[in-house]
Structures are given as structure tokens and as C-alpha cells.
C-alpha positions in Angstrom: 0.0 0.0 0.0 1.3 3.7 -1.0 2.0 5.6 2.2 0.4 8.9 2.5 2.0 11.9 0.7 3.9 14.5 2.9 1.1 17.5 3.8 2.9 20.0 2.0 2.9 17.9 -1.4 -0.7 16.5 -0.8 -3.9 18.1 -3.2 -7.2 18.7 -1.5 -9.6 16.6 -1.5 -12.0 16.0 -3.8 -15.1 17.4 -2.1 -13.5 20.5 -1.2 -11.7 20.6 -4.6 -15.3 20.4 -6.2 -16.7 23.2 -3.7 -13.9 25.0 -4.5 -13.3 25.2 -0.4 -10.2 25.5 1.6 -9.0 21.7 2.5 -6.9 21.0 6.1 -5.6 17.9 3.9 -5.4 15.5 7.1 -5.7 12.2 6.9 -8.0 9.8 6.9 -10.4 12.6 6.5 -10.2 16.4 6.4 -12.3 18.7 8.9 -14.8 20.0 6.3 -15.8 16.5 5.2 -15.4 15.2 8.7 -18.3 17.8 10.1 -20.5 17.3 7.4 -20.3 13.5 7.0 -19.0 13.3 3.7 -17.1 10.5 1.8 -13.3 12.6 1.8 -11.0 10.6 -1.2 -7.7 12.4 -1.9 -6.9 11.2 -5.5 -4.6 9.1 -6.8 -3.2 10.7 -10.2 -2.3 13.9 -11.6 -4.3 16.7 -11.2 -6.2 18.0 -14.3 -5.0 16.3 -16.6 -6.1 13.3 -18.7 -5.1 9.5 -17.3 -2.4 7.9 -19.4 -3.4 3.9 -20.8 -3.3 1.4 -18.5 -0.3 0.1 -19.8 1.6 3.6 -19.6 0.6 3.9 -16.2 3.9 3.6 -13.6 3.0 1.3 -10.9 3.6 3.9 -8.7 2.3 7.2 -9.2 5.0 10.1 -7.8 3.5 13.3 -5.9 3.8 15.5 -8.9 1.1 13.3 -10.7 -1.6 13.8 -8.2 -5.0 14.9 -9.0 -8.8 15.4 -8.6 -12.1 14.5 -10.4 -11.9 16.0 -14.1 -12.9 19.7 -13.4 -10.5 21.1 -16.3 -9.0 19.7 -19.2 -5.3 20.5 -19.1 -3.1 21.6 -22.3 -0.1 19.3 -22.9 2.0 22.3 -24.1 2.0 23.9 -20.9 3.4 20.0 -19.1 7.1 20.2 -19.6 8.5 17.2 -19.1 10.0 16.6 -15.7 13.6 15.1 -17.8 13.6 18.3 -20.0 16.1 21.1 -19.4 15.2 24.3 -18.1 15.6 27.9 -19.3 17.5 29.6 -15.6 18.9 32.7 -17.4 16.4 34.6 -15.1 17.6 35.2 -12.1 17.5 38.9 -13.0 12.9 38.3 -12.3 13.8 36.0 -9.3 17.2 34.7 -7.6 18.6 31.5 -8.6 21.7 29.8 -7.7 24.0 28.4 -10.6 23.1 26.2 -12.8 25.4 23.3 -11.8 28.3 22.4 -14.2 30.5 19.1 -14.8 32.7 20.1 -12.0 29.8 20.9 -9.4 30.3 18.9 -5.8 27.0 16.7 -6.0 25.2 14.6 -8.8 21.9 15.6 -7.3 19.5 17.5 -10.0 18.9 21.0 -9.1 15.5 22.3 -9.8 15.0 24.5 -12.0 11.5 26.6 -12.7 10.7 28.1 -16.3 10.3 31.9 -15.6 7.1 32.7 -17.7 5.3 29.5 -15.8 5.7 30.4 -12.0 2.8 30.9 -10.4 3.0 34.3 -9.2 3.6 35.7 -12.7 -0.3 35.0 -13.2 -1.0 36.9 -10.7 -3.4 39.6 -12.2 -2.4 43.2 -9.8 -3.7 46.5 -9.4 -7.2 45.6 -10.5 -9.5 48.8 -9.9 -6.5 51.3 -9.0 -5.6 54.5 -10.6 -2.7 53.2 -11.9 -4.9 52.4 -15.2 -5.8 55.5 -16.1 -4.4 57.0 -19.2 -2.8 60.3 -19.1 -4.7 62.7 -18.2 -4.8 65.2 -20.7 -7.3 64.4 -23.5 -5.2 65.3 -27.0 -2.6 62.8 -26.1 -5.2 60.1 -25.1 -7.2 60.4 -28.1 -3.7 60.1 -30.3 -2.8 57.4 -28.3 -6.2 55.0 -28.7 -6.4 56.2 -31.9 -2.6 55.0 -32.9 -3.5 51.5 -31.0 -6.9 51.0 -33.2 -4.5 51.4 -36.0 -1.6 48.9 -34.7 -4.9 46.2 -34.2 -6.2 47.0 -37.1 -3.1 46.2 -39.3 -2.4 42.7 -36.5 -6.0 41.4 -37.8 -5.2 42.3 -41.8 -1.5 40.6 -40.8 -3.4 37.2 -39.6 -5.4 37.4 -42.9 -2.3 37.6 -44.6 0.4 35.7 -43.0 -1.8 33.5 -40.5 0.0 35.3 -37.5 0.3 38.5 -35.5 1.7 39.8 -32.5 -0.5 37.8 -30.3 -1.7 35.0 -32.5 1.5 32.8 -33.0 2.7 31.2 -35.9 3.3 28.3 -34.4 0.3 28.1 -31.9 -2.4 25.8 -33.5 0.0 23.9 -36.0 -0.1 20.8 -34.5 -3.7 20.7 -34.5 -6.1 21.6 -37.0 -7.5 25.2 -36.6 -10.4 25.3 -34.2 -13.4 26.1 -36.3 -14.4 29.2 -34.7 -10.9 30.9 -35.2 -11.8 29.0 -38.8 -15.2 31.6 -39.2 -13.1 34.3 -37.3 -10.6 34.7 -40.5 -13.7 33.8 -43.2 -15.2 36.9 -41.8 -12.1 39.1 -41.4 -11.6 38.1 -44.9 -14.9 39.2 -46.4 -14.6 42.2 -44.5 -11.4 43.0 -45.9 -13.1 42.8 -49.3 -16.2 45.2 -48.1 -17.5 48.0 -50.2 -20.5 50.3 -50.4 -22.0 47.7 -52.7 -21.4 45.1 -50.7 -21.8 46.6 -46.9 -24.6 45.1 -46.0 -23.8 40.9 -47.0 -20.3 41.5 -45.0 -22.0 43.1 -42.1 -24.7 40.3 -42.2 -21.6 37.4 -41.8 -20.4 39.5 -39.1 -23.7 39.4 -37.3 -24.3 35.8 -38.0 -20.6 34.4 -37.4 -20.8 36.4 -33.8 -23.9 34.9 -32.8 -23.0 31.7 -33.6 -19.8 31.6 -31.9 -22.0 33.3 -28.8 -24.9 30.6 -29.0 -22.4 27.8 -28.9 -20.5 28.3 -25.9 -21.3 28.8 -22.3 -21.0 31.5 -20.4 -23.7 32.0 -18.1 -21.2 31.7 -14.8 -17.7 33.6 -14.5 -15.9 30.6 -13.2 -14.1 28.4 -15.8 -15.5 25.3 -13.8 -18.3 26.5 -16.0 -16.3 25.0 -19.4 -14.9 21.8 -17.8 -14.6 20.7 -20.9 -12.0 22.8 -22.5 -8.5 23.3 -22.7 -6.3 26.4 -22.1 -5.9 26.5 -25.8 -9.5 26.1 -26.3 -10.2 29.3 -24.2 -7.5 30.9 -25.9 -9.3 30.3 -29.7 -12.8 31.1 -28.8 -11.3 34.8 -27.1 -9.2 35.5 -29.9 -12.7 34.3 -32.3 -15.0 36.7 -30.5 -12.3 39.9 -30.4 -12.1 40.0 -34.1 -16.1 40.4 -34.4 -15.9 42.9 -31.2 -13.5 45.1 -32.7 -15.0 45.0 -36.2 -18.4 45.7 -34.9 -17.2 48.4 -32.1 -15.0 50.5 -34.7 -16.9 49.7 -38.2 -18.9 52.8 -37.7 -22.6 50.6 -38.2 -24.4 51.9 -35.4 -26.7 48.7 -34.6 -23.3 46.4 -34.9 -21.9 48.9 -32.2 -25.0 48.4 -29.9 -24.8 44.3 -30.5 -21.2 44.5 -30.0 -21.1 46.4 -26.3 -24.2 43.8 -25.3 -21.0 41.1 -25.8 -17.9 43.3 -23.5 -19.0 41.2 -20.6 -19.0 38.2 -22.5 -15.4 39.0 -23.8 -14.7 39.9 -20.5 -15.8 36.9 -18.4 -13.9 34.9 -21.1 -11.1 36.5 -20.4 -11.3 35.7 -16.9 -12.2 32.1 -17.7 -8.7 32.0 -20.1 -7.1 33.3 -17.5 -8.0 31.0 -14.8 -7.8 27.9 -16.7 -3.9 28.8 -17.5 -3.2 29.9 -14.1 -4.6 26.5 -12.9 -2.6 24.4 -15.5 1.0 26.5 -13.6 -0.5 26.3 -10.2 -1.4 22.0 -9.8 1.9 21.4 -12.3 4.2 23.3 -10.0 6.4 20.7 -9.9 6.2 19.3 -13.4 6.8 22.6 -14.8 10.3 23.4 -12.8 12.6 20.8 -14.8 16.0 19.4 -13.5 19.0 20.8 -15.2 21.4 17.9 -14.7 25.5 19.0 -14.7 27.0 18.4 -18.5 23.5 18.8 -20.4 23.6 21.6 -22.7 19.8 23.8 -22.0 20.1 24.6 -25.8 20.5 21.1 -26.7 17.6 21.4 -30.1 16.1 17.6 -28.2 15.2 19.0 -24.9 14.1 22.1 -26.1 10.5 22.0 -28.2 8.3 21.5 -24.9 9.5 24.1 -23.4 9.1 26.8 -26.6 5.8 25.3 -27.1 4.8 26.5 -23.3 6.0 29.5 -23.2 4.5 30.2 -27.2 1.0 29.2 -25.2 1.5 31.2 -22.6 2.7 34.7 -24.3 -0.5 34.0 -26.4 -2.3 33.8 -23.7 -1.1 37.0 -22.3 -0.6 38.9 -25.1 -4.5 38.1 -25.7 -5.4 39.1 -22.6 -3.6 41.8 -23.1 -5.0 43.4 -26.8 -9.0 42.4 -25.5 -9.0 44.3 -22.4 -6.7 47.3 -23.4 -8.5 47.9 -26.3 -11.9 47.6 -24.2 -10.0 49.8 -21.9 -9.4 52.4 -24.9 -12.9 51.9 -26.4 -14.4 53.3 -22.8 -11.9 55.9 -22.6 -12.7 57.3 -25.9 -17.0 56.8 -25.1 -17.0 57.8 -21.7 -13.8 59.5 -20.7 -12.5 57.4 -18.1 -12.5 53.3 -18.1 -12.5 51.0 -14.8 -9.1 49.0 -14.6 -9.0 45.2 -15.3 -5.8 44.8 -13.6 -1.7 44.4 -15.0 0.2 41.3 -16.1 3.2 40.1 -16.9 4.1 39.7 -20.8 7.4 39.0 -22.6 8.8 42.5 -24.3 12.3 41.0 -25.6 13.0 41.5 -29.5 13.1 37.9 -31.5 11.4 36.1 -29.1 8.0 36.3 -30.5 9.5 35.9 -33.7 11.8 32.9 -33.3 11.5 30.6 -36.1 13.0 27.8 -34.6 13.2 26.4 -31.1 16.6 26.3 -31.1 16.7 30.1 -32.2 14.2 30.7 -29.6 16.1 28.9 -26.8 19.4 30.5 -28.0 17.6 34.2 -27.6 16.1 32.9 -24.0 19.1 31.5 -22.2 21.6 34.8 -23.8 19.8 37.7 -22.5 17.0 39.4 -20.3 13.8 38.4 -21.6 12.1 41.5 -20.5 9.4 39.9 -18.6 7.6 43.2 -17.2 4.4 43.8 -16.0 2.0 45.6 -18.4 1.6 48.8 -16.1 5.0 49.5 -15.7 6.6 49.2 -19.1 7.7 53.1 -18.7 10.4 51.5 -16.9 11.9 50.0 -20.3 12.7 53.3 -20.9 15.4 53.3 -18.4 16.6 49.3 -18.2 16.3 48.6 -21.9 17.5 50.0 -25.4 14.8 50.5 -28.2 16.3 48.0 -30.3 16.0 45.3 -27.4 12.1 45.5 -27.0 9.7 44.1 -29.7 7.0 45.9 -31.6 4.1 44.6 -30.0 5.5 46.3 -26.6 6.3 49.4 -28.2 3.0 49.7 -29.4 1.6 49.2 -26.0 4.2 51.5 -24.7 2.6 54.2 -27.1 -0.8 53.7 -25.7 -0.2 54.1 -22.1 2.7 57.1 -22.3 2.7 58.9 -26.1 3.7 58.8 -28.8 5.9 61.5 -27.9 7.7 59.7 -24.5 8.6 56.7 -27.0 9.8 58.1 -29.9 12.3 60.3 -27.8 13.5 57.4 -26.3 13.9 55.6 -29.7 15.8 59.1 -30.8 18.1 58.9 -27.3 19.7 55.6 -28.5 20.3 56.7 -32.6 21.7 60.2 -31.1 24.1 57.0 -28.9 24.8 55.1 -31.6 25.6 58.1 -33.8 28.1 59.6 -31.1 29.5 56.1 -30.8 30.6 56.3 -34.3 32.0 59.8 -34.2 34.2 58.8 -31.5 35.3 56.0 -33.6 35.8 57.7 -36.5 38.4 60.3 -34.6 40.1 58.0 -32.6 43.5 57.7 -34.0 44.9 54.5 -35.5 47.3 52.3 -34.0 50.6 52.9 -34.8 
């Protein structure tokens, strides 16, 4: 018989887990189930996640595979495996000792976690504070929400086009076929893209129809993902990124009934936001220990073999944020341009270092990863790339959020402060005399 895990490694059980209650974990039975006379099981198998064949299964299960009944559907690309190397070039977001080398003192693997899947990073902070607000005065503001519309804009005719953007990744649905409402989603941005006065009224009829479709097939009568149970992180990811296509065409095409029909849907958007949100947050939180991977002494964390898992997480996750990130600024911006002010939905953390996002290979990727800051800042304090980061060393997609919340004016003089750099750099070059 297995002997009982240690407290600090043991899940709750599965009552409380279903009531979503606080569990004491003790053993044989916890005090909620004890004082109301219920049956308490602690499972046997990983959390979340779907039970391997019987003839896969270890004969003994380890603590990291613990789990409870089937609440949530967890994505494979955000399990590393525990035998893959991980990414520690981050102590600069949170202090790590060395990695070990071929000369360290002990054998024994040293545990690594990947920095863009600890738990605190989906932390969502400063929901409701002022700290959201725009700036103040009203000309810059209007530039600002106007030059992000644009930047969106010119991301959804760039998915058309190439079949990414700066928050829909290449590489994000290609081993699976894509979901058929992200399917409709590009149909309809497609169409669009081909509208005319002649033909106004068909494209805006797809609209309609494609939104209410996509609305009509999903649930989302209850703001807690426990609603879904049924769907994956990458499932809440496609049906978000599905209905902000027909939000922001209907909110910005100018038709004044798709306008009304489109604002009836924020709180849909919104709630599936939240559920996204949660459902990634829970796939880090009950994997804690399956997402920090051993880095054993002589094994290269560039090796191309070990590294594929571990892009594929962290291209799921940046698409998560970066989602979560487009829908509720551009809410946010939509509200400050209607009403003049707009409630705050809170900050997160995203990835701003150049190549990342646009790593072509996972080798590539992992090089960029392991050789420099990532730039893993939180979304309400990027002014402070202005001071710990050269333009040239933050992507687009963070410049063009940089724009929204400081100016247009704020960026491109830091963008001028580093040419002005370069160009005194090569002045001093140029008169420096030669060697003799």
C-alpha cells in the first residue's frame, strides 16, 4: 500500500476541490468533510489532466502526478517534461543559484522553474487602482487610442495575410487543425477586408451571423471556468481570440446597430477573459512541480532535443497574455474614448524582448532565451523600459503598448536617445586615432 504523501505535497480533496473550499488535507479525513459526513478521497493521479493507458501507467504514481475529479482539461504544451532542461537565465525576475556544471560537488538535479510559468507571474495586480488610467490630458489620449486602433487594425489584416500577428503565433495551432471558430473568425475578417459600399450590407450580415453563432455555442452564463470543464487552455484561448475579431470589427466599423450588438458582448469578452485566465493559471498552479525541470550537470539547455516543450509552453503562454492583453486594453481604450474614463481590469506580466516572439525555430528561440534578459515586465509598468532597456532590445508589440499608455511623444524620444548613442559612438570612432 502507498504511504500517504507529505502535507505540503498533498492536493485537497476531492469534495473540497469540487466546492472550491479551503481543504486542512489530514488524513483519513479532512475537517470540512469530517463535520458534514461526507465520503473525503484524496486522488490518486495527476491533477487536471487526462489518465495515461493502463499500460503507460507507472506502478507507482509520484506526488507531482496527483489529481482530482476532471474539473479542467489541461493543455499538454504547458506540461514540460519533468527530464527536459530548463531555461535559468532569469535570475534577473527571481534569484537562482547556478546552474550546476560538470565540476559541481553533487550529482543531485537541481530544480529549475521556467520563468514565464511560475505561479505568481499569473498573478493579475492593481485591478481597480488608478494606476490604469491614461494620461490625463485628453489630445494625447485620443492620439494614443487612436494609434493602437490602428496597430490592431493592421495585427488582424496581418493574420489574414500571413496566418499570424503579435498575439496569435505562428506556431500556436500547427499541430492541430485550426479550431473552427478561429476558422469563421478569419472567413469573416476576410470578407470584411473585401467590403465595399456595394457590398456593406452581406459583409455586415456574416459579421452578425458568425458572432452569434460563436456566442450561441458556448457557455457563459457563470464567471468561473468550472463552468467549461470541458475545455482546454488552448481552447479558451481560440474562442477569445474568435470573438475579439467580431468585437473590434463591430465596435470600430462605424454601423451603429453592430456597435449596440457588440457592447451587449464586452462582458462576454470579459468573463472569457477571466475564464482563459484561470484555466492557464490552474494548469501553472497544480503542475508546479512538473513545470520546474531538472538541469542535470554536462546537459547543454540549448541542446535542439530537450528544447521543443519548453518553446511550445511559453508560445501558449505569451498567447495567452498577449491576448489578454490586446482584448482588455482595447476595451479599456474603447471606454476611454466613449465615456472618458475606463475602470481598470488589472496588470500582467508579458514578454517584451525583441526575437522572441518571432523565433523561427526552437533552437533560435532557446538561444535568444538562455543569452539575454527576456524582458518579462508587468503591463503597467513598461515606462520602466525606458530606463533598463534600449529600443532596439524591446519588440513591436511592446512598443506599441508603450505608445498607448505614455505617447507617442515619451517613445519616440526614447527611440531618438539611442540613434543620437549610436551616432556619437561612431563619431568617436571615426576620430580616434589609429594604432601605430
Amino acid at each position: 500500500m502507498m504511504s500517504p504523501l507529505p502535507l505540503s505535497e498533498r492536493k485537497a480533496c476531492r469534495e473540497c476541490a469540487k466546492a472550491k473550499r479551503t481543504c486542512d488535507k489530514r488524513m483519513p479525513s479532512c475537517q470540512r468533510c469530517s463535520a458534514r459526513s461526507l465520503d473525503c478521497q484524496y486522488s490518486t493521479v495527476r491533477r487536471y489532466s487526462r489518465a495515461p493507458p493502463a499500460s503507460a501507467r507507472p506502478e507507482r504514481i509520484s506526488p507531482s502526478n496527483a489529481l482530482v475529479p476532471h474539473v479542467h482539461v489541461q493543455h499538454p504544451y504547458l506540461q514540460v517534461p519533468r527530464r527536459q532542461v530548463g531555461l535559468y537565465n532569469t535570475a534577473r525576475v527571481h534569484p537562482l543559484t547556478d546552474p550546476p556544471t560538470a565540476n559541481s560537488p553533487t550529482a543531485t538535479p537541481v530544480t529549475y522553474t521556467l520563468w514565464f510559468l511560475e505561479l505568481e507571474t499569473w498573478a493579475i495586480d492593481n485591478v481597480g487602482t488608478s494606476t490604469c488610467r491614461f494620461n490625463p490630458d485628453p489630445i494625447p489620449v485620443s492620439m494614443g487610442v487612436k494609434s493602437w486602433n490602428s496597430s490592431v487594425a493592421g495585427w488582424l489584416r496581418q493574420w489574414v495575410e500571413e496566418g499570424c500577428n503579435p498575439f496569435i503565433h505562428k506556431q500556436l495551432y500547427l499541430d492541430t487543425p485550426l479550431p473552427q471558430c478561429l476558422q469563421d473568425a478569419w472567413l469573416t475578417l476576410t470578407a470584411y477586408s473585401c467590403k465595399t459600399a456595394q457590398n456593406e450590407h452581406i459583409v455586415m450580415n456574416i459579421i452578425e451571423d458568425r458572432a452569434n453563432s460563436l456566442l450561441q455555442a458556448q457557455i457563459h452564463d457563470d464567471d468561473s471556468f468550472m463552468a467549461v470543464p470541458g475545455l482546454q487552455t488552448i481552447e479558451h484561448l481560440a474562442r477569445v481570440q474568435a470573438l475579439f475579431v467580431y468585437q473590434y470589427l463591430r465596435l470600430y466599423d462605424g454601423s451603429i446597430r453592430q456597435r449596440a450588438l457588440a457592447e451587449n458582448s464586452i462582458p462576454v469578452l470579459q468573463t472569457w477573459c477571466q475564464q482563459l485566465w484561470q484555466s492557464a493559471a490552474l494548469d501553472a498552479d497544480h503542475d508546479t512541480q512538473l513545470l520546474s525541470t531538472p538541469v542535470l550537470s554536462g546537459l547543454d539547455p540549448k541542446d535542439e532535443l530537450t528544447t521543443p516543450p519548453q518553446w511550445k509552453a511559453w508560445i501558449l503562454s505569451e498567447s495567452v497574455r498577449r491576448t489578454w492583453l490586446v482584448c482588455q486594453s482595447t476595451l479599456a481604450a474603447y471606454f476611454r474614448e466613449r465615456d472618458g474614463w475606463n475602470e481598470c481590469t488589472g496588470e500582467i506580466r508579458f514578454t517584451a524582448c525583441q526575437g522572441l516572439w518571432d523565433a523561427t525555430s526552437s533552437g533560435s528561440w532557446a538561444e535568444l532565451a538562455s543569452g539575454r534578459e527576456p524582458l518579462f515586465v508587468k503591463s503597467l509598468h513598461v515606462d520602466e523600459l525606458l530606463s533598463t532597456a534600449m529600443p532596439t532590445e524591446v519588440d513591436s508589440f511592446s512598443t506599441v503598448f508603450m505608445t498607448l499608455l505614455m505617447g507617442r511623444e515619451k517613445v519616440d524620444s526614447w527611440a531618438a536617445s539611442e540613434r543620437r548613442i549610436e551616432g556619437a559612438s561612431m563619431r568617436v570612432g571615426a576620430e580616434s586615432p589609429s594604432d601605430s
